[in-house]
ZAMARGU-4260 file (C-alpha; in steps of 0.2 Angstrom, whole numbers, plus 5000, padded with zeros to 4 digits):
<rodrens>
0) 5124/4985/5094 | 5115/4997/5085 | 5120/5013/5090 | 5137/5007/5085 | 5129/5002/5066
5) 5124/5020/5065 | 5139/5029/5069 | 5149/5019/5057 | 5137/5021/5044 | 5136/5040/5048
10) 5155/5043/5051 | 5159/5033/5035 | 5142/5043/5024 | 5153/5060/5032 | 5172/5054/5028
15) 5168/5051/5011 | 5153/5064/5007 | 5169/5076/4999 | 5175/5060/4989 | 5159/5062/4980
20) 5159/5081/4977 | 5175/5078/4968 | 5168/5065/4956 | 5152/5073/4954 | 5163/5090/4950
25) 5149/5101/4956 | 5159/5109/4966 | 5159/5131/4968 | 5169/5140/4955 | 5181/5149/4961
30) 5178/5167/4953 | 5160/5170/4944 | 5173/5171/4928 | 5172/5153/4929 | 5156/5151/4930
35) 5143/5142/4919 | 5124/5137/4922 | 5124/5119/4915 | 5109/5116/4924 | 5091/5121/4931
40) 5087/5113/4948 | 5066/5116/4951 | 5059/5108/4966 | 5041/5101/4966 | 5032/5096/4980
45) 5031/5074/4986 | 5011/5076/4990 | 5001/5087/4981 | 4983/5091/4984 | 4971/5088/4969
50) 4959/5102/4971 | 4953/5106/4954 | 4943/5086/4951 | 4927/5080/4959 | 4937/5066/4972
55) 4944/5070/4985 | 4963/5065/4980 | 4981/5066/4983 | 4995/5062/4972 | 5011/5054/4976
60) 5026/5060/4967 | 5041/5051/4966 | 5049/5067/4975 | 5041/5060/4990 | 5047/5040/4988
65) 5065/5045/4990 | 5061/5054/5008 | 5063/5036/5015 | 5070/5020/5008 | 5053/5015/5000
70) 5057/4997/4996 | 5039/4992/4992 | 5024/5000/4988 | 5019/4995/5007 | 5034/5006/5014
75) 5029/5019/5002 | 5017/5028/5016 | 5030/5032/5027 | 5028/5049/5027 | 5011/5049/5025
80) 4996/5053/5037 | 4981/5045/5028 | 4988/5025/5026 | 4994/5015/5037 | 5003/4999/5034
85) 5004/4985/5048 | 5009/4968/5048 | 4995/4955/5049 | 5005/4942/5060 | 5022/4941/5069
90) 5026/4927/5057 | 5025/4928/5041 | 5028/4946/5035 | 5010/4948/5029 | 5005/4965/5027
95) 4989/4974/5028 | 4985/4991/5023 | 4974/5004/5031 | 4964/5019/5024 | 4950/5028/5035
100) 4958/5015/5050 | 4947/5002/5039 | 4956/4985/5032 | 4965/4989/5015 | 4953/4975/5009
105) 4941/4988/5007 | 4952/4998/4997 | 4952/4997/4977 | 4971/4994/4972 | 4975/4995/4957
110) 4991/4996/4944 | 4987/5009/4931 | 4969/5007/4930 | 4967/4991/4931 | 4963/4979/4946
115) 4977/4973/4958 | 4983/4963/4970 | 4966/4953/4975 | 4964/4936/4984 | 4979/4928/4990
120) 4989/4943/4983 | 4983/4955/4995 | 4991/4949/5012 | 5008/4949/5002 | 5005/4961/4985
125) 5012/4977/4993 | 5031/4969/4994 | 5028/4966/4974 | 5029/4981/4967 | 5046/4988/4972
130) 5044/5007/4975 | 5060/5013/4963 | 5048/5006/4949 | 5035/5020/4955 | 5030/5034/4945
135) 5018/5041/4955 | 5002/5036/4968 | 4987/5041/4968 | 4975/5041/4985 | 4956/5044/4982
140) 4948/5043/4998 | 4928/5038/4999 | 4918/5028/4987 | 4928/5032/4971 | 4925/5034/4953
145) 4913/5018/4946 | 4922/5020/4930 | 4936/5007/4941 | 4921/4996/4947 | 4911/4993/4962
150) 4923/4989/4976 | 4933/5005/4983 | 4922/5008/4998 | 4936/5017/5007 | 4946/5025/4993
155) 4956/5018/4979 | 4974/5018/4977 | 4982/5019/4960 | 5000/5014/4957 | 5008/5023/4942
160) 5026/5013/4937 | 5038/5019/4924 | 5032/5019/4908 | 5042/5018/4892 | 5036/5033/4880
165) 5045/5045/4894 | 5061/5054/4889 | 5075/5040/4886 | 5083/5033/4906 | 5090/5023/4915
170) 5087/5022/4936 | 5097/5009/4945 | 5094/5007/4965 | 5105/4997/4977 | 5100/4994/4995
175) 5106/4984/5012 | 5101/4988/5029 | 5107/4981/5045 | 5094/4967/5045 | 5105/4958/5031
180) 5093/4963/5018 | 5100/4967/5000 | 5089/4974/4987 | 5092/4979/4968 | 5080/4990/4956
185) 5084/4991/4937 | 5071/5003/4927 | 5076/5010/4907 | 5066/5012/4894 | 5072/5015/4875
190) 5063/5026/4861 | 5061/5014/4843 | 5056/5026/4831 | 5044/5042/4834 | 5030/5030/4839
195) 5036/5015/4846 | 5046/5012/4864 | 5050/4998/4875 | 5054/4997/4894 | 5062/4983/4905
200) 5060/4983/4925 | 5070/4969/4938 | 5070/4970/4955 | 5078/4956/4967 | 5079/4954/4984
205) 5085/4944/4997 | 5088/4942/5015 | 5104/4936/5020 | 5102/4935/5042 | 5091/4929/5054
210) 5084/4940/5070 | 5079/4936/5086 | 5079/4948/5097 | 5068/4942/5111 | 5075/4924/5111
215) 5058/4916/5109 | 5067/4905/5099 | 5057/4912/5083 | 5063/4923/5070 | 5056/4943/5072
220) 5054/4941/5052 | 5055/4932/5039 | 5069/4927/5025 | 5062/4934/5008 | 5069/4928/4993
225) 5061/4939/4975 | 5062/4941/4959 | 5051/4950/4948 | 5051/4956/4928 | 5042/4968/4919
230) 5043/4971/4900 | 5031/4984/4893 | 5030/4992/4876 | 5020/5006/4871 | 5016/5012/4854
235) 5009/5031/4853 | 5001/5035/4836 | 4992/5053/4832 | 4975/5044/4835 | 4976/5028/4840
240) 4987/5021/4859 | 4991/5004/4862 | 5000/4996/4877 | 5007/4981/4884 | 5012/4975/4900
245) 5018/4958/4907 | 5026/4954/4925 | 5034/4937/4930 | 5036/4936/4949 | 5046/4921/4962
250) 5045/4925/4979 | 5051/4913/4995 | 5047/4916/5012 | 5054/4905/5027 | 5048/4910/5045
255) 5047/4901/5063 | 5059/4892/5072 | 5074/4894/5059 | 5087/4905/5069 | 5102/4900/5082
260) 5091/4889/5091 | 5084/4881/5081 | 5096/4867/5079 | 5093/4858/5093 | 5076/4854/5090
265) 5069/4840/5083 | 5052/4844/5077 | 5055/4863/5073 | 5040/4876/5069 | 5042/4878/5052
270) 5032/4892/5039 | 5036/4890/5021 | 5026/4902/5010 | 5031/4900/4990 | 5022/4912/4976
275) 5023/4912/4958 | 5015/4925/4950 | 5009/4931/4932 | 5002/4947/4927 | 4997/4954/4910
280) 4989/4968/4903 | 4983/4978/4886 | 4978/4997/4885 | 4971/5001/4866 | 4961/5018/4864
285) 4958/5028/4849 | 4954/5046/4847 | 4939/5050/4838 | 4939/5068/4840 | 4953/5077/4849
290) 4942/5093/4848 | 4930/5087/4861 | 4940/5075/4867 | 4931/5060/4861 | 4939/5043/4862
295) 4937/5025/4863 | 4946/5011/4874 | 4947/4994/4876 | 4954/4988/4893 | 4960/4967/4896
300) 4972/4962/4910 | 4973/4945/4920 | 4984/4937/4933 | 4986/4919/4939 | 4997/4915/4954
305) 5000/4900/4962 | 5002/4898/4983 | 5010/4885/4991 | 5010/4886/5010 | 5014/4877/5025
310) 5012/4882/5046 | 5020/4870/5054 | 5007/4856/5049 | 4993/4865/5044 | 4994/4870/5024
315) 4985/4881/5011 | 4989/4880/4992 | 4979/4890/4982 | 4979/4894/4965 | 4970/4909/4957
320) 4964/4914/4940 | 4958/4933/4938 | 4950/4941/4920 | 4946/4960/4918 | 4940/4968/4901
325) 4934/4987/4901 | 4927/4994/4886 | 4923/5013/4886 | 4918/5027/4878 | 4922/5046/4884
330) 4914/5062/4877 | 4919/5082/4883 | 4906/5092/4872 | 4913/5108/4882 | 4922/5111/4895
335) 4905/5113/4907 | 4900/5095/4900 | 4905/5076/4899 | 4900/5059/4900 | 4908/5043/4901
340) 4899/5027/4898 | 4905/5009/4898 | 4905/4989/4900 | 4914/4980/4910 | 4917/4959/4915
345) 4926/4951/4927 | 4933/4934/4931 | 4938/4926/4949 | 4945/4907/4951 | 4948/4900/4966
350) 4955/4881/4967 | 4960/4878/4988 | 4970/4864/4994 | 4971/4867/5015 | 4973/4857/5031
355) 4964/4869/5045 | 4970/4859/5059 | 4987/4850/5065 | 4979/4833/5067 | 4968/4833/5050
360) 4969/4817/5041 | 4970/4823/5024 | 4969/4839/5016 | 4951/4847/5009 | 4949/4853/4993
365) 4938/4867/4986 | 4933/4876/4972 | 4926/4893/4965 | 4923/4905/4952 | 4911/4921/4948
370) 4910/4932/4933 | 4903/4948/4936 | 4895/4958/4919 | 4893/4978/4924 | 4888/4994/4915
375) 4892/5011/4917 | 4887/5029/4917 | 4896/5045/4924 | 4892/5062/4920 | 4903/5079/4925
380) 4898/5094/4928 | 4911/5108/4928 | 4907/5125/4930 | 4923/5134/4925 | 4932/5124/4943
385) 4922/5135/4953 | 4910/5123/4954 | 4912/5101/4950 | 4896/5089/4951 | 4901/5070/4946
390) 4888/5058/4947 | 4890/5041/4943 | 4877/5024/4944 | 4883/5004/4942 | 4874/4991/4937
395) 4882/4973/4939 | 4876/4956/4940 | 4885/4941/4950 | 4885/4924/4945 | 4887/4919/4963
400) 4876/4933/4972 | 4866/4941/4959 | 4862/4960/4954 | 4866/4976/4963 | 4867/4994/4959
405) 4881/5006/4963 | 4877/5024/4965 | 4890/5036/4967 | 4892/5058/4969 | 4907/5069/4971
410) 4903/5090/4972 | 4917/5102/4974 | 4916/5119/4977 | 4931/5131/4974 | 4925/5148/4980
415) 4942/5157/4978 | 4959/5151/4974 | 4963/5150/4994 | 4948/5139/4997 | 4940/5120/4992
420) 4927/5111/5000 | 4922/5094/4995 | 4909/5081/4998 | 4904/5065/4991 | 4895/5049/4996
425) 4889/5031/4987 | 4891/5014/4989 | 4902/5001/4987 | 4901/4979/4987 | 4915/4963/4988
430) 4915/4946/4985 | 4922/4937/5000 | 4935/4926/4999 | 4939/4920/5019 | 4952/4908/5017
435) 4961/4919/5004 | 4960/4935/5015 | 4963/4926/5031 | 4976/4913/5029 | 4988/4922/5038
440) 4979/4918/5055 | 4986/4900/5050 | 5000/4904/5060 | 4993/4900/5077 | 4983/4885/5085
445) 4965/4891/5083 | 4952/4879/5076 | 4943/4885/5063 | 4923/4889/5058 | 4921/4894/5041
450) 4903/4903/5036 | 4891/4890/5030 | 4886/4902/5018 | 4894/4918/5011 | 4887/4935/5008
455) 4893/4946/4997 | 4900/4962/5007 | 4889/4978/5005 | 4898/4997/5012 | 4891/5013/5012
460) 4904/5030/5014 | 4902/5048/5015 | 4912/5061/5018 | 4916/5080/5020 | 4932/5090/5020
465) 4942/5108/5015 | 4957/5115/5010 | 4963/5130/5013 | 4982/5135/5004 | 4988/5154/5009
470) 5004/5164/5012 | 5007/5172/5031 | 5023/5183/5031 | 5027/5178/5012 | 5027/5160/5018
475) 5015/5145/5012 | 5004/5136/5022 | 4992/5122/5018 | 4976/5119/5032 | 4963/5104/5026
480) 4952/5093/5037 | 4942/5079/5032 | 4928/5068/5041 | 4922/5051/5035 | 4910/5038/5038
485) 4907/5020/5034 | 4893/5010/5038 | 4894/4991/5033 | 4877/4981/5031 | 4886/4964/5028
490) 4905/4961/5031 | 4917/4947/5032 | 4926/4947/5049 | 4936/4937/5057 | 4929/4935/5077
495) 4944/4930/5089 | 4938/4934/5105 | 4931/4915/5108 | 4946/4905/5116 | 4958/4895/5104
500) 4945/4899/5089 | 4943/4909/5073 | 4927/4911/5068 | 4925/4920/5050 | 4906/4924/5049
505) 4901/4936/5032 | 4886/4941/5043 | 4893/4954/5054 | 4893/4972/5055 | 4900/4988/5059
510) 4903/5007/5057 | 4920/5020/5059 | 4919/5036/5060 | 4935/5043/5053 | 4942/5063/5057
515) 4958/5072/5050 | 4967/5088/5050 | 4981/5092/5042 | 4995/5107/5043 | 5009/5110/5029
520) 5019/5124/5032 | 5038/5133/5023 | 5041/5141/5040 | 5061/5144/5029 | 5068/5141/5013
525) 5071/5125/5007 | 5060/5117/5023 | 5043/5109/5025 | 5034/5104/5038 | 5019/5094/5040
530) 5009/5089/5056 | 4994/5079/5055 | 4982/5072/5071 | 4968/5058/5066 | 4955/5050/5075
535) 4946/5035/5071 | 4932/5025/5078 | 4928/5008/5070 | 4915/4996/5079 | 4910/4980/5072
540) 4895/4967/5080 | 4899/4949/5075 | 4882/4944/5082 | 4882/4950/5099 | 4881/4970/5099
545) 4892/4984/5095 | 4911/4982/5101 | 4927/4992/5099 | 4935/4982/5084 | 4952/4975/5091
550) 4971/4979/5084 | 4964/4998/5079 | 4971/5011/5086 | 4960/5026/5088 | 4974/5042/5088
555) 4988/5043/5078 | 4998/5059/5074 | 5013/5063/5063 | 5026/5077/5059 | 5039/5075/5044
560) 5053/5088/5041 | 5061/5089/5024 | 5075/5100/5023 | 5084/5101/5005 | 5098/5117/5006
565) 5110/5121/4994 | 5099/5120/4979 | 5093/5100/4982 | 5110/5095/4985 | 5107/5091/5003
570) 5090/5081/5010 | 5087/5081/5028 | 5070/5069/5032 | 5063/5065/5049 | 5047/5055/5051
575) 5039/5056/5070 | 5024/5046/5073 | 5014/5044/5089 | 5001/5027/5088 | 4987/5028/5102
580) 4983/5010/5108 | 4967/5000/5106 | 4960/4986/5113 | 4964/4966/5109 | 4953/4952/5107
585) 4948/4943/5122 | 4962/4935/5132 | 4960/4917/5138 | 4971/4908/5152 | 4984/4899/5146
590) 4992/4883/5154 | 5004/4891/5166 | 4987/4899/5173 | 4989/4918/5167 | 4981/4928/5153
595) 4987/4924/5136 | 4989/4944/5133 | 4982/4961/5143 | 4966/4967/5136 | 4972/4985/5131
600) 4988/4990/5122 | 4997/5005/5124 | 5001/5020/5114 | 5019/5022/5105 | 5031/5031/5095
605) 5041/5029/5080 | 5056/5038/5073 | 5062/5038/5055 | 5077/5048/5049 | 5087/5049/5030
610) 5100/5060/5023 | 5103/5060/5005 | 5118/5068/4996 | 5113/5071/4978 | 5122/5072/4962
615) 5119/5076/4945 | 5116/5059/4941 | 5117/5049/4956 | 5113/5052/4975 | 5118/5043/4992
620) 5105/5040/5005 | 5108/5035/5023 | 5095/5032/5034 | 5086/5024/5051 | 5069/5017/5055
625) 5061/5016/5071 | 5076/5024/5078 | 5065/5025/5095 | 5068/5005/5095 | 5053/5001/5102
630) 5045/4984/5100 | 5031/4974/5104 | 5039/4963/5118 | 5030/4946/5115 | 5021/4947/5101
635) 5021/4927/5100 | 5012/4918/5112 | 5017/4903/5118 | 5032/4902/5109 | 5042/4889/5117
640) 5027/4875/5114 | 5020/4880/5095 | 5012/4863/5093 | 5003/4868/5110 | 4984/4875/5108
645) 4989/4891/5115 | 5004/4895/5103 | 4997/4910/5094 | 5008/4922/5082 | 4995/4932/5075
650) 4992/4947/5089 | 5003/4960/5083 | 4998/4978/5088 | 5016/4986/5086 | 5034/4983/5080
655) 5040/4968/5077 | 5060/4974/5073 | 5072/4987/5083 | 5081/4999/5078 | 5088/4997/5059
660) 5098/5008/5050 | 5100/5007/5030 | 5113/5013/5019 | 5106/5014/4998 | 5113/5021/4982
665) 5101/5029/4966 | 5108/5031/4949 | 5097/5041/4937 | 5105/5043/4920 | 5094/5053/4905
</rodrens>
């Protein structure tokens, strides 16, 4: 059935591919008599290297984004060797991010500087922000700046949208894929004057069919309804900069026993998980001296989203308030010298309404808040990029968990223009929030310990790595290697090996080690190549000693082929990835007398492929994921008796959908 999608998909992309060379009338002139240059195509790279800062960073362009469908910020790492993205559960669409094969909680997100996506957001914030609305991303990998605050302990990722003082457009994106999923993107800003300009973003989404391609009678995911709004405005004076930013966000998900078969039964496993979400921020700075780059800025954002969610008869409603305010000055008295000093506050609320187990009389409620004051310094030391010293120390105090300090380093060293090597190290904390971060796990039969007293999470991270960028036979190639390694001194974790029973304990520990090499090579023009190999090593100790920490694979490797001839008009992208296998939590015997799941996993392999056909102002895209179709067989356990205590849907190491092929169309008018 799905072979036969694609070839009617890539017949009908073929038959009508000269269709759209006439309307684009970009076609060859017949005699260079004819011909006119009405334009200037340049070509940038997606990922570039950020080898002239202290951090250890990449940027993501939005050259890279359109190599795959990119319908979320989560499917936005496709084609990239350092993030992982895996769904959390074969239930509910939860999805989890990983950097240095460590949990994306670890991880500072945030949306143009300012934090994102925290609480009861991060299991389903990387479906909110759709990827046509992205300008760029930006990966810092290790303890990161503490201008940003205290929490990256694995990196910081930084999500750059559209913004309205650019030049005057308009992007429109329509998506469907084989799955029954229909997305649309809107994105256009408009110029009021020389100073002032506005920008309006919608996205939508809906899924029209239910799968089930196992017949365990559950669907493989989940049916997504979304709507989300962005209007910001920006006003761009000589010396002072103010902007604005508000988001509105509905989003549905229905999951479990609502496909073909479900009709028949009379007390069906139902998942109903409904969000509604509010964002807000302002950005004001003003430029003291633009001779030494000396400024001023004040930054306030907050965020309250409510949760209401149900699995089967357990429930969790939650409903979160978050406050941010940074205020900070910046000096450069030279080029060799700057400092950056600051203040900083922030605000978490937590009311939580939950029913842990099936047979719970009546729901418990609970309630929590922290404010946490911080200061600031961070100097640079820049020695003409051959050399780059930043240094950086926090000082914040919790209301819940009391005063901690935050030192951070970054060196580079550039000894020629084909070499950079950098290093860096510090320290990072987290307030833990286990039912928050962990409701997914809702989704099986386990009973529940909660910590009888939380800690705050406490990481330290160093790391070393080159770059080497050269030219062999007039053609570019890029070599970089990195190692990385975490050590965690307290650390919420979520122990499953007992049977039927999560235990959530803030008092574990662990380690990863973390290894990368990289290759990106032109071997032709207009073609690019990258392989990357990475090994990781993550252990944790819940209590009982060191153990291989489950659902974390210790190998991955990927190659990714761009191929755009005929001046960009043509994009040919293949994405390859191997996954090693890993180990599960403990297994227990089930009912029927046999082990809920084998101990080890195995290794597998992932395909993605895309051809896009552009135009001057509008582009075609055809693509496939996981054309390899492989799928974890039986990712729910115990599916035919959900109300069972051995029904579990949260051990999901691979897959959870076949083959799927998609089928999108971008319109970019300036």
């Amino acid at each position: 059935m799905v072979s036969l999608k694609i070839r009617l998909l890539l017949s009908a992309f073929l038959i009508f591919s000269p269709f759209f060379n006439i309307l684009a009338d970009d076609t060859i002139p017949s005699s260079f008599e004819d011909f006119t240059l009405d334009e200037v195509v340049v070509k940038s790279k997606g990922v570039k290297k950020l080898n002239f800062g202290a951090t250890d960073s990449e940027l993501i362009t939005a050259v890279e984004l359109t190599r795959a469908a990119c319908c979320n910020l989560g499917e936005s790492f496709s084609t990239n060797p350092s993030v992982d993205v895996n769904y959390a559960d074969a239930a509910t669409g939860a999805k989890q991010i990983k950097l240095l094969g460590l949990s994306g909680t670890y991880v500072q997100l945030l949306n143009e500087n300012t934090p994102a996506m925290r609480g009861i957001a991060a299991n389903y914030g990387l479906d909110y922000i759709p990827g046509p609305w992205i300008q760029s991303i930006q990966v810092s990998k290790g303890a990161s700046s503490v201008k940003n605050g205290f929490e990256s302990i694995t990196g910081q990722i930084n999500v750059e949208l559209n913004k309205p003082q650019l030049p005057k457009k308009l992007n429109l994106n329509a998506y469907f894929d084989s799955d029954g999923k229909l997305e649309f993107n809107a994105a256009g800003n408009l110029h009021f004057g020389q100073r002032w300009s506005g920008a309006l973003l919608v996205h939508g989404a809906n899924s029209f069919w239910t799968h089930d391609a196992n017949d365990d009678g559950f669907v493989d995911m989940p049916k997504v309804k979304r709507l989300s709004l962005v209007n910001r405005w920006a006003y761009m004076g000589e010396r002072y900069v103010f902007q604005i930013y508000a988001k509105g966000l509905l989003e549905k998900r229905t999951s479990g026993q609502i496909g073909k078969h479900s009709s028949h039964l009379a007390d069906p496993y139902v998942i109903d998980i409904f969000s509604k979400r509010l964002e807000l921020f302002t950005k004001n700075a003003y430029i003291i001296s633009k001779e030494n780059d000396v400024n001023i800025a004040l930054i306030l954002s907050g965020s309250v989203q409510d949760l209401n969610s149900n699995f089967g008869l357990k429930l969790y409603d939650a409903l979160q308030y978050d406050g941010y305010a940074s205020l900070m000055f910046e000096r450069k008295w030279t080029e060799m010298h700057a400092l950056s000093v600051g203040l900083s506050y922030q605000y978490d609320a937590y009311r939580q309404h939950y029913r842990l187990l099936a047979d719970e009389s009546s729901p418990l409620k609970d309630y929590t808040h922290e404010g946490v004051n911080g200061l600031y310094g961070q100097y640079t030391l820049n020695l003409d990029d051959k050399f780059i010293a930043m240094g950086g120390l926090r000082y914040d105090y919790s209301s819940l968990y009391g005063s901690f300090v935050t030192p951070r380093i970054h060196l580079r060293y550039n000894p020629s223009d084909l070499w950079s090597l950098h290093g860096s190290a510090g320290m990072g904390y987290r307030s833990p929030h286990p039912l928050a971060e962990f409701n997914y796990l809702l989704a099986s039969s386990r009973n529940w310990h909660l910590p009888e007293k939380l800690r705050m999470e406490k990481g330290f991270n160093t790391g070393l790595g080159f770059t080497f960028t050269s030219t062999i036979a007039d053609r570019a190639i890029t070599v970089s290697s990195e190692y990385y390694f975490t050590k965690f001194f307290n650390q919420l974790a979520a122990d499953l090996d007992q049977p039927h029973t999560v235990r959530l304990t803030t008092d574990s520990k662990g380690y990863s080690h973390n290894v990368q090499a990289e290759v990106t090579v032109d071997p032709i023009d207009d073609l690019t190549v990258t392989a990357a190999y990475r090994f990781t090593d993550v252990m944790v100790n819940y209590g009982t000693g060191y153990q291989r920490k489950p659902l974390t694979s210790r190998h991955k490797g990927l190659i990714t082929i761009g191929y755009s001839p005929f001046i960009g008009k043509w994009q040919f992208d293949a994405t390859f990835t191997v996954n090693g296998g890993g180990v599960m939590p403990s297994p227990y015997i089930t009912a029927n007398g046999k082990p809920s799941w084998q101990e080890k996993y195995p290794a597998f392999c992932g395909l993605n492929l895309q051809i896009t056909r552009n135009f001057r102002f509008w582009s075609i895209y055809l693509g496939g994921e996981n054309l390899t179709n492989y799928r974890q067989k039986n990712p729910i356990i115990d599916a035919s008796d959900p109300w069972g205590k051995d029904f579990d849907a949260t051990m999901v190491w691979g897959p959870l959908q076949g083959a799927m092929v998609y089928f999108g169309v971008r319109i970019n008018l300036q």
